[in-house]
Each structure stands twice: as C-alpha cells, then as structure tokens.
C-alpha positions as CSV (number, residue, x, y, z in Angstrom):
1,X,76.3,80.0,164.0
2,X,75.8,76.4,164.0
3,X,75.9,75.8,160.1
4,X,78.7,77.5,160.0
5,X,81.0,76.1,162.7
6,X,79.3,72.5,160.9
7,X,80.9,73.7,158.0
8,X,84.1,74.6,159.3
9,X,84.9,71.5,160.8
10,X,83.8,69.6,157.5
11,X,86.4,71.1,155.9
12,X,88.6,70.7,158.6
13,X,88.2,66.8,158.1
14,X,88.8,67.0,154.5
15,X,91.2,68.8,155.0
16,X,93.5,66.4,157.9
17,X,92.0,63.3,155.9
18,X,93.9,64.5,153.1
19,X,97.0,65.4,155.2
20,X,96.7,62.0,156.4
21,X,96.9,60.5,152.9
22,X,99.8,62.7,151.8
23,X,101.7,61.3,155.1
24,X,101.6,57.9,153.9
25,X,102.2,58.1,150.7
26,X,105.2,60.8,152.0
27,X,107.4,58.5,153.9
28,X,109.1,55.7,152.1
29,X,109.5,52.8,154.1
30,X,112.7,51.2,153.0
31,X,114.7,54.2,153.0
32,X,117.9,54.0,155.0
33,X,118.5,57.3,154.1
34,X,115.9,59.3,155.5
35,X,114.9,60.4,159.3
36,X,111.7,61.4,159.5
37,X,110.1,62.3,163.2
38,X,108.6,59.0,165.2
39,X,104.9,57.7,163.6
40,X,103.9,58.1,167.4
41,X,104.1,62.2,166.5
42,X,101.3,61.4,163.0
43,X,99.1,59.3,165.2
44,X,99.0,61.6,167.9
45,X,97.9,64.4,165.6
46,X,95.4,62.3,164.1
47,X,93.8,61.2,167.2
48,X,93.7,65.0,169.0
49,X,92.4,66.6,165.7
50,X,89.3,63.8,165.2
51,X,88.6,64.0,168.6
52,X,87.9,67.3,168.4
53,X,86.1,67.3,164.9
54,X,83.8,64.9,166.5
55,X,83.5,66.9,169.6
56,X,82.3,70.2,167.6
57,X,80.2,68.4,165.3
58,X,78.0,66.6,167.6
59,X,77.8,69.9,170.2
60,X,75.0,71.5,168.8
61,X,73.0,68.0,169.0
62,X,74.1,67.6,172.7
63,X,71.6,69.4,175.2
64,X,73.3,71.8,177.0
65,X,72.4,73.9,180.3
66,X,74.4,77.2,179.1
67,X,74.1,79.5,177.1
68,X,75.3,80.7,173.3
69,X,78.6,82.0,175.3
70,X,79.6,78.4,176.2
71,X,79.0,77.3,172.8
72,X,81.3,80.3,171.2
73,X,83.9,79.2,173.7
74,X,83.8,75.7,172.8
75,X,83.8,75.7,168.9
76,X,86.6,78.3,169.7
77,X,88.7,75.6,171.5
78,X,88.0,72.8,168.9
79,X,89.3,74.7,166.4
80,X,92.1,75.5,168.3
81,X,92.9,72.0,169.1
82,X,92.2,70.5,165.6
83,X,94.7,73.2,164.6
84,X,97.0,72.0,167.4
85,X,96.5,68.4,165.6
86,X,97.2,69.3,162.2
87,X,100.2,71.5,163.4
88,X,101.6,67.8,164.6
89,X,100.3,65.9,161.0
90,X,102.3,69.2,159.6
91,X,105.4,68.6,161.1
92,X,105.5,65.2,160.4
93,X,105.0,65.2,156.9
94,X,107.3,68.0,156.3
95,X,110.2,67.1,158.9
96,X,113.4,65.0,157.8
97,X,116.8,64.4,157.2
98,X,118.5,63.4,154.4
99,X,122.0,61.4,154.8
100,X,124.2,61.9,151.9
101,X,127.8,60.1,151.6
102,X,129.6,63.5,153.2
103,X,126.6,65.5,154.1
104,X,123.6,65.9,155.3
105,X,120.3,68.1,155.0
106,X,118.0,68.8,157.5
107,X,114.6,70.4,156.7
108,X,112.9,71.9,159.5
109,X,109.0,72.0,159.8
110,X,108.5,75.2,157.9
111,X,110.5,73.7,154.6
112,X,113.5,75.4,155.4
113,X,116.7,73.4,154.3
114,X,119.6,73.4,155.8
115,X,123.2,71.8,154.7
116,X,125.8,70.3,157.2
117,X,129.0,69.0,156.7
118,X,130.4,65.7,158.6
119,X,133.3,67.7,159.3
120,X,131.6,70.0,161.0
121,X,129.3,68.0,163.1
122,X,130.2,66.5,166.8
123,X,127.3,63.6,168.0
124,X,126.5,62.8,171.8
125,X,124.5,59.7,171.3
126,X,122.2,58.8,174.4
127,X,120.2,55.8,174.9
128,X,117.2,57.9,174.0
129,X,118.2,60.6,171.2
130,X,121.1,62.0,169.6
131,X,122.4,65.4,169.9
132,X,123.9,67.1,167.1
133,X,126.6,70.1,167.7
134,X,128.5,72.4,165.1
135,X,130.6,74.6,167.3
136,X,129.1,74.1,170.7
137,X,125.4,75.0,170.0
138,X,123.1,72.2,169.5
139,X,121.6,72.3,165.8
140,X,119.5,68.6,166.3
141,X,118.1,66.4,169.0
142,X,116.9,63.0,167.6
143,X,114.6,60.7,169.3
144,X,115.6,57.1,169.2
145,X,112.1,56.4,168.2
146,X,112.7,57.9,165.2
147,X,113.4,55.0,162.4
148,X,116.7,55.2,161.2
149,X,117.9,57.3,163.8
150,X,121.7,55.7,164.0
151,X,122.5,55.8,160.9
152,X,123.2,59.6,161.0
153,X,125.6,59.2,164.1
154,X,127.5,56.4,162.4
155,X,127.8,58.7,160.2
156,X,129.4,61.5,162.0
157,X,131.6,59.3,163.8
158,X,134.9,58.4,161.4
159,X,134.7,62.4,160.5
160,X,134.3,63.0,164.1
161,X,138.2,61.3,164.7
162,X,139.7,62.8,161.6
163,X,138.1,66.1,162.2
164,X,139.8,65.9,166.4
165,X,142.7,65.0,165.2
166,X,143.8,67.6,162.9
C-alpha cells in the first residue's frame, strides 16, 4: 500500500507541475482582451495541492500510534484534496472571456463556449464584481480582482443605452 499511494502522489506532482507550467505559459499578460479568473484562484490551488503531496508522501515516514485504517483514511483525503487543488489550477487555466468589438465569448471551466451579444447584455457593476444579465437571469459574476475586469462593462454600457432606448 505504501509504494503505491508513493507512486500516486508522484504522478500527482508531475502531473500539477505540469498544469502549473501550462498556466503560465496560458495567460498572456498584455492582453486587454481577455478575463481570465484572479491569479489568487492558481496560487491557491498550487499551495492546497503541494501541501497535500507533501503531506502523503512523508506519512508513511512519520510514526504513527494507529493503525493501517488511519493511514487508508488519510492517503484517501490527500488525494481528495490534491484533486480539490488541481480542480482550482483546472479552472483557472481553462476559464475566460474573450471581448470582441460587438460580442463576447465566455468559456466556462469544462471548455464549453458560449456567445453573447452586447445587445443583449445588461451590467450591474459593484465595487467588488460585475454582474452580467440577459433577460433577468444572471449569466456572469466577475470579481474585481480579475485583471481586465472593466473593460467588459465599458463595453456593455453604450449598447446598454441604445438597447433601453429602443
């Protein structure tokens, strides 16, 4: 059981370590463009999921009081938390939207992309995200510590007038 949760959790680094890399080189940095989900999210994922590797690695070298039970239970939960931390990395790297000059196109965390019009679009812009709204249902909620997040509502805006008005 040991060599094999050892093994597990080797590949599990390789494995975020190259999630990591893919990240980086993902997101362009002078893009005005493109709203990708806060670095805070990436870090976060990062730190939870080596944590955790660490954690299951050096278990079997700790000494322990209990039993093989204890030790099921926690290789059990540091998978599930280096899972929860490369569900975050996930979502970061595959998360964004992408202004265009009278649309936009929102891809959610599973790749799924999505088309909106300006015209169609209403904005409620707080000092700490914006909500998006095509016919009273809320399609978007963006965090102000996303970069690049008011460019989309500046966006909306002129359509939002024209689009009331009529």
């Amino acid at each position: 059981m040991d060599n094999v949760s050892r093994y597990i959790f080797i590949a599990l680094t390789i494995f975020i370590l190259g999630l990591m890399r893919y990240g980086y080189k993902a997101k362009p940095k002078s893009n005005s463009n493109i709203i990708k989900q806060p670095l805070m999210i990436l870090r976060g994922g990062i730190f939870v999921s080596i944590i955790f590797i660490i954690l299951g690695i050096s278990m079997p070298f700790l000494p322990t009081t209990g039993g093989v039970e204890i030790l099921v239970m926690f290789f059990v939960l540091s998978i599930l938390m280096t899972l929860f931390g490369i569900t975050f990395i996930w979502y970061y790297i595959v998360w964004e939207i992408r202004i265009g000059d009278h649309e936009f196109i929102y891809r959610s965390m599973f790749g799924k992309s999505i088309q909106y019009e300006y015209t169609e679009c209403k904005c409620v812009v707080t000092p700490a995200r914006i909500d998006i709204y095509v016919d009273k249902k809320c399609i978007l909620k963006i965090s102000a510590l996303s970069e690049n997040w008011y460019e989309l509502s500046n966006r909306i805006e002129p359509y939002m007038e024209k689009y009331q008005k009529e």
